[in-house]
N, C-alpha and C positions, 0 to 999 in steps of 0.2 A: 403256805397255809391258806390259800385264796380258795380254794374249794372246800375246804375243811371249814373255814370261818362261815362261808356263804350256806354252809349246810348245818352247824353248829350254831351261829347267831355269832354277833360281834363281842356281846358279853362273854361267850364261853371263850370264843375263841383267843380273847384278850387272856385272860386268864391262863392258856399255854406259855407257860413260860420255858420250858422246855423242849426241845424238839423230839416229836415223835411220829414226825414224817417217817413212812415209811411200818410201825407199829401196828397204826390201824388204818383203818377204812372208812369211807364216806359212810354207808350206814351203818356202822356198827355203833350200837348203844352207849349212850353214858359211862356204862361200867366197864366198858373196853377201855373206853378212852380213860375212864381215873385209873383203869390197871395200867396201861401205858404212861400216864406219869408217873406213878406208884415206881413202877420198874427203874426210869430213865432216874426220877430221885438217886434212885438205889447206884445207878450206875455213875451217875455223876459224882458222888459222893468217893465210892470205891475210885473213880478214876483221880479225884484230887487228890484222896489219900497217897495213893501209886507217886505221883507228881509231886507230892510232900517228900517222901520218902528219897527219891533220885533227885530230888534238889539238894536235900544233904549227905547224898554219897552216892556212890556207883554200885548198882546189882546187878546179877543177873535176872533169871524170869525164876530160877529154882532158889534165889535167895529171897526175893520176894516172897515167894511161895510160900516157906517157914516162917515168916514172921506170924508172929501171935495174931493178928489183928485181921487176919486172912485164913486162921484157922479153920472157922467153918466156909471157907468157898472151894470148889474144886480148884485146881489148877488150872482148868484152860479159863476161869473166871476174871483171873489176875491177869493172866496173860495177853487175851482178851481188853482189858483196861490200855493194861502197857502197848501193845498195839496202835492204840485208836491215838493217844497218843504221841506215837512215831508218827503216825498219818497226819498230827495239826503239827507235826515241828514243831512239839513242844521238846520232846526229849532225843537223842542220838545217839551211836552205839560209840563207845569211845577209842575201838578198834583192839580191844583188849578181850580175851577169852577166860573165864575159868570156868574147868571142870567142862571143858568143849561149848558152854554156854554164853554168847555176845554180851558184852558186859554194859548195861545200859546207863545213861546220865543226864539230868535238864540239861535243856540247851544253856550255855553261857554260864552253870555252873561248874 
């Protein structure tokens, strides 16, 4: 965030509490930058839910999918989530398939 802060001020940039590297650009407006937390809220949010979820049991991507609380996102939405967390090892495939689909789980639960 060293160029974003130095171009943002210390104050704004304190205030990223989110990472949205990558999101925006050095000059792009204020209102990029609140849609960019705006968004990343959105996703970190969706992504703990996901992480809630495979802590208390193992899914696939398409059982995810159908749960109610995921009803208005597309699929690749969810999936997308469940992703980013195989990426921090937070969750792993338990080597189990159903319905040809990798059946995912939190790590260490």
């Amino acid at each position: 965030m060293g160029r974003m802060k130095d171009t943002l001020g210390d104050e704004l940039a304190g205030q990223l509490e989110f990472d949205i590297k990558g999101m925006v650009r050095v000059p792009d407006h204020s209102t990029s930058i609140d849609a960019a937390i705006g968004v990343n809220e959105i996703k970190t949010k969706l992504q703990a839910r996901v992480f809630e979820l495979l802590c208390a049991r193992a899914l696939t991507d398409g059982q995810l999918e159908t749960l109610p609380e995921f009803s208005h996102y597309r699929y690749s939405t969810v999936r997308k989530r469940r992703s980013e967390l195989l990426q921090k090892n937070m969750i792993h495939w338990t080597g189990e398939r159903r319905q040809g689909q990798k059946v995912w789980k939190a790590v260490g639960k």
